[in-house]
C-alpha positions as CSV (number, residue, x, y, z in Angstrom):
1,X,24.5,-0.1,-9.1
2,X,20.9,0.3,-7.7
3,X,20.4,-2.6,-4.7
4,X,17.2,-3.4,-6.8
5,X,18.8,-4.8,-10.0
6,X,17.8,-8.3,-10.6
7,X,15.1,-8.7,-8.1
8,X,11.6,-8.9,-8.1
9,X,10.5,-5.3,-7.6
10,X,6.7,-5.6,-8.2
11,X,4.3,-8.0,-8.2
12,X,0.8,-7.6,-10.0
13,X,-2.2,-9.6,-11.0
14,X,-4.1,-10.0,-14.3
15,X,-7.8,-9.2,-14.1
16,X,-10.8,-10.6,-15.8
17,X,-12.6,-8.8,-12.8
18,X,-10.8,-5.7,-11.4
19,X,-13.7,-5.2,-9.0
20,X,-13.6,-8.8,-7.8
21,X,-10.0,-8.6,-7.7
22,X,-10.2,-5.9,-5.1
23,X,-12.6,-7.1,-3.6
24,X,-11.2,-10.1,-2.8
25,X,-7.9,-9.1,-1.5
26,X,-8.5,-6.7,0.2
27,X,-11.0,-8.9,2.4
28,X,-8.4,-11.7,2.7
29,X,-5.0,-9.6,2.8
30,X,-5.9,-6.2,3.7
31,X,-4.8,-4.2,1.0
32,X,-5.4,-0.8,0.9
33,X,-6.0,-0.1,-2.7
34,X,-5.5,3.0,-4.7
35,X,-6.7,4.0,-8.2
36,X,-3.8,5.0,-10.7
37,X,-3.1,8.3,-11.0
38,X,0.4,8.1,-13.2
39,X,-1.8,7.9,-16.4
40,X,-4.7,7.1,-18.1
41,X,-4.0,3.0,-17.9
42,X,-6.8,1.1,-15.7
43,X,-4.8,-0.3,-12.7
44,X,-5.0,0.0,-9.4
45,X,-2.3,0.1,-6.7
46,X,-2.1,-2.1,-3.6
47,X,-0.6,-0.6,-0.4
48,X,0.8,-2.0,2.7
49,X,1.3,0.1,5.9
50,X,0.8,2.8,3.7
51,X,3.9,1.3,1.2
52,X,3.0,0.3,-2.6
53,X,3.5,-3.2,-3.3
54,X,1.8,-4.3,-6.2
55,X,-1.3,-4.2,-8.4
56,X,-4.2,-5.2,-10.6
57,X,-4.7,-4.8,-14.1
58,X,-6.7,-6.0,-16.4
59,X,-5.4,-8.7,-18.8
60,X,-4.5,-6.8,-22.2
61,X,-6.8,-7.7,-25.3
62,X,-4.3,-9.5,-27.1
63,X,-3.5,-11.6,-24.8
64,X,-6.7,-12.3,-23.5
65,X,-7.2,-13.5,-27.4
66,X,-4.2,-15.8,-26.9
67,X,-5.9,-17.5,-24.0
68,X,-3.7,-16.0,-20.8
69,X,-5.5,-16.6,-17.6
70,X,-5.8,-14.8,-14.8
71,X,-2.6,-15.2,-12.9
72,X,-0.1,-12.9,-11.1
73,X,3.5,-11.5,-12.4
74,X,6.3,-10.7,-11.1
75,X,8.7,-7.7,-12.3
76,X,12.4,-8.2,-11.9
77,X,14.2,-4.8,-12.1
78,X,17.0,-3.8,-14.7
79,X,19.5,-1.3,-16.1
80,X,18.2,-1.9,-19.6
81,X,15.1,-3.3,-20.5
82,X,15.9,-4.1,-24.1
83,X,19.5,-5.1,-23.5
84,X,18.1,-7.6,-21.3
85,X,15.2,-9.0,-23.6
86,X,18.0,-9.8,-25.6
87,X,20.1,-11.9,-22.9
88,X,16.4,-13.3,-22.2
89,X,16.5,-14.6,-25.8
90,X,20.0,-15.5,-26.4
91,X,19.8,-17.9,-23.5
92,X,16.9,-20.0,-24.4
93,X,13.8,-18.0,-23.7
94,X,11.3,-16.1,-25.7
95,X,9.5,-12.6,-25.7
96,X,6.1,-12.9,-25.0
97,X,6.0,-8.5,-25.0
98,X,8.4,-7.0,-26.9
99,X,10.1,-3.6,-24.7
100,X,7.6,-0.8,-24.6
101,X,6.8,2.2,-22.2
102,X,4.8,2.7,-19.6
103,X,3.9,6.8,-19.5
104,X,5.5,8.4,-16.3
105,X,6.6,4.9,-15.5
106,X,8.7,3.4,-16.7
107,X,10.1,0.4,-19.6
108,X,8.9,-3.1,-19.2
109,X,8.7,-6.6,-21.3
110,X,7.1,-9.2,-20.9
111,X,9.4,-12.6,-21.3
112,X,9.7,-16.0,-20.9
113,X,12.2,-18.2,-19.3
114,X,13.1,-21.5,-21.6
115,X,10.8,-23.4,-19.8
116,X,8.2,-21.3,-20.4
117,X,7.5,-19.6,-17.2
118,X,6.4,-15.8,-18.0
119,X,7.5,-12.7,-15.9
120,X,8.3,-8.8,-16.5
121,X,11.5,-6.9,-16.6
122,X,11.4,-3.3,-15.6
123,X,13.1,0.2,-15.5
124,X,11.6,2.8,-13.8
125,X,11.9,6.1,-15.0
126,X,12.8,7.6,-11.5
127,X,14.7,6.7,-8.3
128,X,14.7,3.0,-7.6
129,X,11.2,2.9,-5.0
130,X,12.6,1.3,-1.7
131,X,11.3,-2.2,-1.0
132,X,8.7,-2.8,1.0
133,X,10.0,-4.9,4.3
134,X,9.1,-8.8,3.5
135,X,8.3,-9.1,7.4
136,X,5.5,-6.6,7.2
137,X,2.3,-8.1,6.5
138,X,0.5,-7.2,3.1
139,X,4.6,-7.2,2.0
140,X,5.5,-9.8,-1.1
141,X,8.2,-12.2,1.1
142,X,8.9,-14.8,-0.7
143,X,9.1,-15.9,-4.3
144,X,9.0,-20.2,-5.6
145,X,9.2,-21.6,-9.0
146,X,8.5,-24.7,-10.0
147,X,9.8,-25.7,-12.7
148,X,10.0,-28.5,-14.9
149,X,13.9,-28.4,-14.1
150,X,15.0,-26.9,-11.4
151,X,18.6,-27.4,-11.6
152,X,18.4,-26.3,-15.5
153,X,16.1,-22.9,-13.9
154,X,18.4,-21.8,-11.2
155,X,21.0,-21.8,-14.0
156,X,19.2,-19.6,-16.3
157,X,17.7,-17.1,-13.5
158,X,21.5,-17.2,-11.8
159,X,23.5,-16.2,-15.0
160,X,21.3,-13.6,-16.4
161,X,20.8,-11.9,-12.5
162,X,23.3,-13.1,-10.2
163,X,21.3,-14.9,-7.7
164,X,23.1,-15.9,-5.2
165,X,23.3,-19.8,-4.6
166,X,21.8,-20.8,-1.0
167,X,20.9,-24.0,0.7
168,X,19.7,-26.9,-1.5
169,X,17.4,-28.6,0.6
170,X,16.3,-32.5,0.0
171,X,12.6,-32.9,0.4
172,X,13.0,-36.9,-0.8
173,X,10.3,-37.8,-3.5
174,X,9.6,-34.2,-4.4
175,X,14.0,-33.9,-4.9
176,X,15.8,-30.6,-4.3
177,X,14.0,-27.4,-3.2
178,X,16.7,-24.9,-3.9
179,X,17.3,-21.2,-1.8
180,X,17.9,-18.4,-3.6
181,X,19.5,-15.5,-2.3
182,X,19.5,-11.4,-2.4
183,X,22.7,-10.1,-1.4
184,X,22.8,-11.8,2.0
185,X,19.4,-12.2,2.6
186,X,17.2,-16.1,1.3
187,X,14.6,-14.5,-1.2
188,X,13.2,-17.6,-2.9
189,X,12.9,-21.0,-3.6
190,X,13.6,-23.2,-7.5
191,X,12.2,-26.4,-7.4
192,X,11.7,-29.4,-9.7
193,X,7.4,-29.0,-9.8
194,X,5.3,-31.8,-8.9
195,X,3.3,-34.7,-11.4
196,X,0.2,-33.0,-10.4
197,X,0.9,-29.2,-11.7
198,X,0.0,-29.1,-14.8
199,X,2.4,-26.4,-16.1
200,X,6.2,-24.6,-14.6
201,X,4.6,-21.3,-12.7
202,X,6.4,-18.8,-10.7
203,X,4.1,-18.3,-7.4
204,X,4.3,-15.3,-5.0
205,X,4.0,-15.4,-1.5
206,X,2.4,-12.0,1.2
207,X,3.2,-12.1,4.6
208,X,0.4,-12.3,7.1
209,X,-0.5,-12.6,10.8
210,X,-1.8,-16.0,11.0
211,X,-2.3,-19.0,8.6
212,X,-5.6,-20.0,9.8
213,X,-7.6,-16.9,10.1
214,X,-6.0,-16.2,6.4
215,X,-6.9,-19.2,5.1
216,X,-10.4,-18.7,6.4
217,X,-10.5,-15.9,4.8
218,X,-9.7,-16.9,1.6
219,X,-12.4,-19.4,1.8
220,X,-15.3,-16.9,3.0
221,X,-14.3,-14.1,0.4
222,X,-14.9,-17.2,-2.4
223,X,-11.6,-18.5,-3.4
224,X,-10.0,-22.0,-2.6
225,X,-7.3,-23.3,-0.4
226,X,-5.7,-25.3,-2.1
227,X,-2.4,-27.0,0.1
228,X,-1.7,-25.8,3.9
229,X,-1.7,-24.2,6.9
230,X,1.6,-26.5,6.5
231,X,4.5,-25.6,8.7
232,X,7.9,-24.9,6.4
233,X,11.1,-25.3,7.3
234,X,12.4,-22.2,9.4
235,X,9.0,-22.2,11.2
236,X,6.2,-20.1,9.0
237,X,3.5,-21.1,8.1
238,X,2.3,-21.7,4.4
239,X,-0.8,-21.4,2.7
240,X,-1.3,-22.1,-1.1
241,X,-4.5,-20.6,-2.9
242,X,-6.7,-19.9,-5.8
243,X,-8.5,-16.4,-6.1
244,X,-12.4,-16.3,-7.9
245,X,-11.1,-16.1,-10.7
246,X,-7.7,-19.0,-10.4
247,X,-4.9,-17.0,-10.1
248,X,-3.0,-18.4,-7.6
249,X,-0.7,-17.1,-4.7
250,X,0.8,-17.8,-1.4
251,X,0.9,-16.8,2.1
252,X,3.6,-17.3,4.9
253,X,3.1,-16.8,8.6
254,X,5.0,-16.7,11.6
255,X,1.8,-18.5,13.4
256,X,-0.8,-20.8,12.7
């Protein structure tokens, strides 16, 4: 069994501006960023230390129709993309894509969990890609949902991937913020979301040097911070932000 099954393998972001988009991060992470060469899709591939780790697309026409945002996704790797649309659905979610191709790719959909919180799974056509190292800055490190149950969400994403079950921590008023793991390693975070989001969103963190310099860089390339620097427990730094165009994401730091 490939040591990428179940996790998120790939992270991208829906576009209403793909030259904005890259503009934007790579001023405030650093990207280096790569037009697609696999086929004739627009995307564009974002490297770190020379390592792809995500991309940009733009947002497909029919959804765009359907009013989806700006926002970024995250791609959970599989054995059987259809197989597991259909566990997706028996346990309470919905298929927002149904399983389709992706020329010298791979197989993805696009589904939902029962709360309504959209994200990808994904078979690659080749060997599993090795994952970039989460300590490496430009590297997705860390993944959070907040959902509108977090007890009920770790159920679902536990039974249908194995998560492993780590620390539930109490943050008082804002209840249980529960660790998921990889194997051995913490991954993630399901939490109950606070009275002030207005919808359950999965949001995905990048490593970086410093919290301040990168959230002063968020501001100068024309996005907003929106919570932090805030020290977390295990001692990183957080910062939680919008991009030009609203799609938000996060950023951890070993420093301030």
């Amino acid at each position: 069994m490939s040591a990428n099954l179940g996790r998120f393998v790939w992270f991208d972001q829906m576009s209403n501006d793909m030259k904005g988009s890259e503009d934007f991060y790579r001023a405030v992470i650093g990207w280096d960023i790569k037009p697609n060469t696999m086929n004739a899709s627009p995307y564009s591939i974002l490297h770190a230390g020379g390592v792809p780790v995500g991309g940009l697309m733009p947002i497909p026409d029919d959804a765009k129709a359907a009013g989806v945002r700006p926002a970024w996704m995250g791609y959970i790797g599989v054995d059987d993309v259809d197989a597991y649309t259909g566990k997706v659905t028996a346990a309470g979610g919905a298929v927002m894509r149904p399983p389709a191709d992706i020329p010298n790719v791979g197989r993805f959909s696009v589904v939902a969990d029962p709360q309504g919180v959209g994200f990808i799974l994904f078979k690659g056509d080749g060997a599993a890609m090795p994952l970039a190292d989460p300590t490496k800055p430009g590297s997705f490190c860390w993944r959070e949902l907040h959902a509108n149950d977090g007890a009920a969400a770790f159920d679902f994403y536990e039974k249908l991937f194995g998560w492993g079950r780590g620390e539930a921590m109490d943050m008082g008023a804002e209840g249980l913020y529960r660790i998921f793991n990889f194997g051995d390693a913490m991954a993630g975070g399901i939490m109950t979301k606070g009275a002030h989001e207005p919808m359950p969103h999965w949001v995905y963190y990048v490593a970086v040097e410093t919290a301040d310099a990168a959230a002063a860089r968020v501001a100068a390339a024309g996005g907003k911070v929106m919570f932090g620097p805030q020290q977390v427990p295990g001692g990183q730094w957080m910062v939680f932000a919008a991009d030009p165009q609203g799609a938000t994401f996060g950023m951890l730091a070993p420093a301030r």
